[in-house]
The first five atom37 places (N, CA, C, CB, O) and aatype in JSON, in Angstrom:
{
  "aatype": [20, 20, 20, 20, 20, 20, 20, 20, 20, 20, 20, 20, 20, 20, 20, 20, 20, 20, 20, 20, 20, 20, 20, 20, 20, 20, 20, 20, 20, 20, 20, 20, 20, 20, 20, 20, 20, 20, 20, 20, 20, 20, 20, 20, 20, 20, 20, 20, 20, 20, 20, 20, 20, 20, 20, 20, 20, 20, 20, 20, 20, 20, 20, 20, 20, 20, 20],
  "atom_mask": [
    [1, 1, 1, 1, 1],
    [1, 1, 1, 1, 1],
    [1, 1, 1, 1, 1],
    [1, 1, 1, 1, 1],
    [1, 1, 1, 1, 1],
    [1, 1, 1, 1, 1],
    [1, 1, 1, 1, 1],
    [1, 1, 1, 1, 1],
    [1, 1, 1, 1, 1],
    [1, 1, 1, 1, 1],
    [1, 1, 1, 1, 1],
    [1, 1, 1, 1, 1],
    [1, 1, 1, 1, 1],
    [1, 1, 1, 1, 1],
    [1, 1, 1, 1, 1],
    [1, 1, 1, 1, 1],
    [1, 1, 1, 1, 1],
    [1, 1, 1, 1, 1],
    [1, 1, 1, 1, 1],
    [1, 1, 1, 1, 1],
    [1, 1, 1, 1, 1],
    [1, 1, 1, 1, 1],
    [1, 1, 1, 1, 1],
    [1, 1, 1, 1, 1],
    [1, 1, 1, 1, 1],
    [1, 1, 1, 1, 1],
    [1, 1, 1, 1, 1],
    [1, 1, 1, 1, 1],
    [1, 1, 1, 1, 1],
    [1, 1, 1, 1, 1],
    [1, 1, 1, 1, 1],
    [1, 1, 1, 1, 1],
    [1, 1, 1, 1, 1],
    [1, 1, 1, 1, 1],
    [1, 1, 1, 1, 1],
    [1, 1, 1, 1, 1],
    [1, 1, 1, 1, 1],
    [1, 1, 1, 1, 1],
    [1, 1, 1, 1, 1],
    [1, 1, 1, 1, 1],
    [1, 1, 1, 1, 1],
    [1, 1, 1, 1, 1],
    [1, 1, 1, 1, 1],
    [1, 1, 1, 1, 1],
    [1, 1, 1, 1, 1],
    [1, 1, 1, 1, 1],
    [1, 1, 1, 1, 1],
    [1, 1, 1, 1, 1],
    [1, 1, 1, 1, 1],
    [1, 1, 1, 1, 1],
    [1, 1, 1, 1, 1],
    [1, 1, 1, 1, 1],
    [1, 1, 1, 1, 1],
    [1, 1, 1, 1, 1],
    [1, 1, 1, 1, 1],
    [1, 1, 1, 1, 1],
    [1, 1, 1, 1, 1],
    [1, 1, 1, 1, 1],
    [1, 1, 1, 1, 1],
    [1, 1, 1, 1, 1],
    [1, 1, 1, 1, 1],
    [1, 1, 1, 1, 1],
    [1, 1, 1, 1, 1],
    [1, 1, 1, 1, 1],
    [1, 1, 1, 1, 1],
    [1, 1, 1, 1, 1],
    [1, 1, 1, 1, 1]
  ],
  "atom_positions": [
    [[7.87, 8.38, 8.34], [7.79, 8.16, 6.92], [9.09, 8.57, 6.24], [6.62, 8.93, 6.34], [9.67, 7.94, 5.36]],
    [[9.48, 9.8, 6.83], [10.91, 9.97, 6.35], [11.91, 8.95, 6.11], [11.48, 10.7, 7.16], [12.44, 8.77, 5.01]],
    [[12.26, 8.04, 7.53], [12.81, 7.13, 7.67], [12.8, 6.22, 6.66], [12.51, 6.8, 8.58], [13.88, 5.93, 6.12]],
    [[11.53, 5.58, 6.22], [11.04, 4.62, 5.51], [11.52, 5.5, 4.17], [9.39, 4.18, 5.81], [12.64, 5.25, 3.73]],
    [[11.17, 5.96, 3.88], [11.98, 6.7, 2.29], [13.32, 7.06, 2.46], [11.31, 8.24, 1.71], [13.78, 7.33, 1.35]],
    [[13.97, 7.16, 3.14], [15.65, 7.35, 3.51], [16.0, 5.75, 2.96], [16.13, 7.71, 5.62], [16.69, 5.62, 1.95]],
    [[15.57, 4.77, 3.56], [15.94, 3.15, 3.48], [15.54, 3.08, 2.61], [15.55, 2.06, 4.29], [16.52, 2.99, 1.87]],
    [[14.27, 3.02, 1.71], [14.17, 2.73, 0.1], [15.11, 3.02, -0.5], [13.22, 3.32, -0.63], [15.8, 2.1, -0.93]],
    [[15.54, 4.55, -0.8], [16.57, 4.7, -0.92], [17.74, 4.65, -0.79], [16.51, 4.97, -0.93], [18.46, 5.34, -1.51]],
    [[18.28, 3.76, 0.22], [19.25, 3.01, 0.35], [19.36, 1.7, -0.16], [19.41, 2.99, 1.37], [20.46, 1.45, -0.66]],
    [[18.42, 0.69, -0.17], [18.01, -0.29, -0.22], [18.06, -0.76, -1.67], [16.93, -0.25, 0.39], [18.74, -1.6, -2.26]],
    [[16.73, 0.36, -2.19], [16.05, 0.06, -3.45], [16.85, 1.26, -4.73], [14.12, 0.33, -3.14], [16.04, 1.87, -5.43]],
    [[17.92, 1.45, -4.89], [17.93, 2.61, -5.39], [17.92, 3.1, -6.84], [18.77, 2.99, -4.9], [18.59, 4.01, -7.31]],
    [[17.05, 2.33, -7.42], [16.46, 1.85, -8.6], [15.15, 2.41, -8.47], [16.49, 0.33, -8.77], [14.79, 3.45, -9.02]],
    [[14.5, 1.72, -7.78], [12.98, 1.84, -6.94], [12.49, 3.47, -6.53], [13.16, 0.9, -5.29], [11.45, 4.06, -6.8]],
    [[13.59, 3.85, -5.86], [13.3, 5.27, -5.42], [13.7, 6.27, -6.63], [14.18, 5.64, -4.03], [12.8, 7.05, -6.94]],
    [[14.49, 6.33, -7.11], [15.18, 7.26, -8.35], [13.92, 7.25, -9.49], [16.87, 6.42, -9.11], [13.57, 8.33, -9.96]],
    [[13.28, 6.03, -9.89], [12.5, 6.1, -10.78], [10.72, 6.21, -10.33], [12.95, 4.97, -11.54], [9.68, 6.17, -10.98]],
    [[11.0, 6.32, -9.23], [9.63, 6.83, -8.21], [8.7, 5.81, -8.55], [8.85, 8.5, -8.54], [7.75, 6.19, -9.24]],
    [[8.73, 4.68, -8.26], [8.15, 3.46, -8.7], [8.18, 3.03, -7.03], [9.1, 2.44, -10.02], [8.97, 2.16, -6.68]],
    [[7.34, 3.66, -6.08], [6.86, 3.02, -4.89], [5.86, 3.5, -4.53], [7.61, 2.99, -3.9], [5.47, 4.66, -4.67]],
    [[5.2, 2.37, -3.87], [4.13, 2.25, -3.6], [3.7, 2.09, -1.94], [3.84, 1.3, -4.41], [4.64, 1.52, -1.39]],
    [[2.75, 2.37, -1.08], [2.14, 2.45, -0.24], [1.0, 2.11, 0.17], [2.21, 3.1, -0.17], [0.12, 2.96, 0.32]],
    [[0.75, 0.69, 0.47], [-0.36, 0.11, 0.31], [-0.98, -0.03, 2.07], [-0.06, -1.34, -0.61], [-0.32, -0.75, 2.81]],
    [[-2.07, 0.59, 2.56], [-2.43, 0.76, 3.64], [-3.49, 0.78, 3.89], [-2.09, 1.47, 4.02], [-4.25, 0.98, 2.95]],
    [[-4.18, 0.54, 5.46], [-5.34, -0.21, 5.58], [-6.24, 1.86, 5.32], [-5.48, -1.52, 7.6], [-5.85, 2.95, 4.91]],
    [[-7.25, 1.39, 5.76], [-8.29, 2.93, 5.36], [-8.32, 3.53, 6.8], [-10.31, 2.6, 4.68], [-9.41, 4.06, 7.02]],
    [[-7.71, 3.59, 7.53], [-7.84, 4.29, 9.06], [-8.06, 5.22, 8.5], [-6.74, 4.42, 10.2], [-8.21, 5.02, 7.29]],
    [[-8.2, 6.56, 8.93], [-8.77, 8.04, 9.21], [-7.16, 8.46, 9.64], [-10.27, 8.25, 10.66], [-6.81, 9.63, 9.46]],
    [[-6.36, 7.61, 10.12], [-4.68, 8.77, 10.3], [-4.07, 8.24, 8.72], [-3.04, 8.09, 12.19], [-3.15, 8.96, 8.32]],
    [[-4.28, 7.61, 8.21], [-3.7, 7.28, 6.95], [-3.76, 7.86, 5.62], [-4.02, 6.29, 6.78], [-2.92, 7.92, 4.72]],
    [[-5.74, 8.56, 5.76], [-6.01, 9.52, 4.7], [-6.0, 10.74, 4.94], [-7.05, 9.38, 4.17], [-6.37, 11.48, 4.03]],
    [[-5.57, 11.31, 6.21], [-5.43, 12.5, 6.15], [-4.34, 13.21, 5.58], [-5.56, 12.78, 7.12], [-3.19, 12.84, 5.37]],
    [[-5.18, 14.86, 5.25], [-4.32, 15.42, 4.63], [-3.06, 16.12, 4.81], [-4.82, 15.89, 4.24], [-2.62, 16.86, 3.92]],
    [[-2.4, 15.93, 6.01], [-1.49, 16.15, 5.83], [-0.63, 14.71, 6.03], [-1.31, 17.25, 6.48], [0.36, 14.72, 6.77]],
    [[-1.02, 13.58, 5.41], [-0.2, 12.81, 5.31], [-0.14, 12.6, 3.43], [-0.6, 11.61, 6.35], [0.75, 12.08, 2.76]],
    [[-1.46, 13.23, 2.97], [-1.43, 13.1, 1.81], [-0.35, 14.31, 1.21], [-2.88, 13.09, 1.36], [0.57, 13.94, 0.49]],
    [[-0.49, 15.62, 1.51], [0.7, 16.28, 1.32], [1.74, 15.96, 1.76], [0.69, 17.24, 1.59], [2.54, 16.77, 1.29]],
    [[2.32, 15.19, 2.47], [3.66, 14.91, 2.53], [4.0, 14.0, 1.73], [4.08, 14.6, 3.66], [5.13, 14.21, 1.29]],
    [[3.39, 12.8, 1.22], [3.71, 11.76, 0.14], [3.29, 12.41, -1.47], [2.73, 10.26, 0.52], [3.97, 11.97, -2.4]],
    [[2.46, 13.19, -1.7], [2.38, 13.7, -2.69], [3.75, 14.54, -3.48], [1.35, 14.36, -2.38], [3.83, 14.36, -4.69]],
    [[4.55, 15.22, -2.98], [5.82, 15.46, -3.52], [6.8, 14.52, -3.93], [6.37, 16.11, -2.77], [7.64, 14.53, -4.83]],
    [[6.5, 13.71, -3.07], [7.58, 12.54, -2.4], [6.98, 11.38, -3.9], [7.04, 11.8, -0.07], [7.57, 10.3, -3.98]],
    [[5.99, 11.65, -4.83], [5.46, 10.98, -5.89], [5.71, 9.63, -5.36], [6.07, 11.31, -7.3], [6.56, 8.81, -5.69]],
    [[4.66, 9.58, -4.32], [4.5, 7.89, -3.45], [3.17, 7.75, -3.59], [4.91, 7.68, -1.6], [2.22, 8.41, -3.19]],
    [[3.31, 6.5, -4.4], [1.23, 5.94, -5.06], [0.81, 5.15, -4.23], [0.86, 4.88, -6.69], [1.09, 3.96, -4.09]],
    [[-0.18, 6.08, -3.41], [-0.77, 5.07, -2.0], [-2.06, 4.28, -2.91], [-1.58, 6.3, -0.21], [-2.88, 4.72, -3.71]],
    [[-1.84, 3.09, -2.43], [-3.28, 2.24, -2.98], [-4.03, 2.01, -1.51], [-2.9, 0.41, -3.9], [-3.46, 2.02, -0.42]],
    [[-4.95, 1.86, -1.67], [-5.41, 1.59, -0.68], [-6.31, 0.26, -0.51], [-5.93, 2.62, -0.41], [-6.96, -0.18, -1.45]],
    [[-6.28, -0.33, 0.71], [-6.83, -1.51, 1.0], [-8.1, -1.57, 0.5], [-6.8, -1.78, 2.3], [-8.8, -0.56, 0.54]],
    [[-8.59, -2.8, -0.06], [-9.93, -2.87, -0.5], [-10.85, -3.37, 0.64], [-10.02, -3.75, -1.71], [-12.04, -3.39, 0.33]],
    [[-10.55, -3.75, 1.85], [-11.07, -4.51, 3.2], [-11.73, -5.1, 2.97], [-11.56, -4.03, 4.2], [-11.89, -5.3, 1.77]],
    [[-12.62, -5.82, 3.98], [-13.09, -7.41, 3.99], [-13.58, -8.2, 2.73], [-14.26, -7.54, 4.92], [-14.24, -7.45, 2.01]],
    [[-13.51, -9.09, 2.39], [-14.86, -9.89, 1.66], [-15.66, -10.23, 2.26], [-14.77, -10.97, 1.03], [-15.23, -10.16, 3.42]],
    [[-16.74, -10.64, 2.28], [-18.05, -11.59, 2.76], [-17.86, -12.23, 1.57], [-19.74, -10.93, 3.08], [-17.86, -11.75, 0.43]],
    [[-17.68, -13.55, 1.99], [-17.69, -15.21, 1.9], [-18.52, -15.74, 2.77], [-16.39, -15.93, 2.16], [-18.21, -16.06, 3.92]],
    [[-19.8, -15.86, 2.18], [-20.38, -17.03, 2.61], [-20.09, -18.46, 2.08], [-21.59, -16.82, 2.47], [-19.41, -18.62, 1.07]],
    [[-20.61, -19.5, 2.78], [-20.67, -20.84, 2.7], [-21.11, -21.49, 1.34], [-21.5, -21.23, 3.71], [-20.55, -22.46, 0.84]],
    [[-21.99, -20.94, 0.89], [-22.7, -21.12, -0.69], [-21.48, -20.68, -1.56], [-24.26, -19.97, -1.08], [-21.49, -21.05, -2.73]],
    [[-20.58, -20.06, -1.18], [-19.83, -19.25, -1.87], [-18.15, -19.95, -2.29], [-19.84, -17.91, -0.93], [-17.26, -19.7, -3.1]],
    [[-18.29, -20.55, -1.61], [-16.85, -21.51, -1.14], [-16.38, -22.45, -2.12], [-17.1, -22.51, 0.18], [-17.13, -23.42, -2.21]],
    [[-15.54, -22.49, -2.77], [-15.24, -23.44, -3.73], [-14.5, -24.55, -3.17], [-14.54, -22.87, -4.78], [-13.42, -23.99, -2.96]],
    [[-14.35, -25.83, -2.77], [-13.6, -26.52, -2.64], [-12.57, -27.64, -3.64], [-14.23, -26.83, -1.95], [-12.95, -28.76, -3.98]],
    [[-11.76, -27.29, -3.86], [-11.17, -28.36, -5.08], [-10.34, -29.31, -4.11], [-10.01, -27.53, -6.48], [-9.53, -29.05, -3.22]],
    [[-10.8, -30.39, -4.57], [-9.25, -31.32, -4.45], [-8.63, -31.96, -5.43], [-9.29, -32.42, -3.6], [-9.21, -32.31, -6.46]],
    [[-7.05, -32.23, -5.12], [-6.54, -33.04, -5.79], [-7.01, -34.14, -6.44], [-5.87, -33.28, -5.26], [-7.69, -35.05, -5.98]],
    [[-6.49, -33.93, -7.8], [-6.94, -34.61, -8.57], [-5.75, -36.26, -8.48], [-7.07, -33.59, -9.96], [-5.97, -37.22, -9.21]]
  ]
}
């Protein structure tokens, strides 16, 4: 993770200075733990987290075509 915030900050350095990044990740159990949450918490990195699957059924399906 270090890494990955070293290169933002190289990269983005707009992005990182004004702490405007984000961390968007699936819900594993190594992702919410807490000591991954204390290490991004200083680091003022806004993890969102994945909303996972939809169920879409068939009734559910919109099809458009070209008009």
């Amino acid at each position: 993770m270090d890494r990955l915030l070293k290169r933002i900050q190289r990269v983005r350095p707009a992005a990182f200075y004004s702490r405007d990044v984000f961390l968007l990740h699936d819900n594993a159990p190594a992702h919410k733990a807490a000591s991954v949450c204390q290490f991004l918490t200083p680091k003022n990195v806004t993890t969102l987290y994945h909303p996972g699957t939809l169920q879409i059924y068939p009734s559910q399906t919109i099809f458009c075509s070209p008009s």
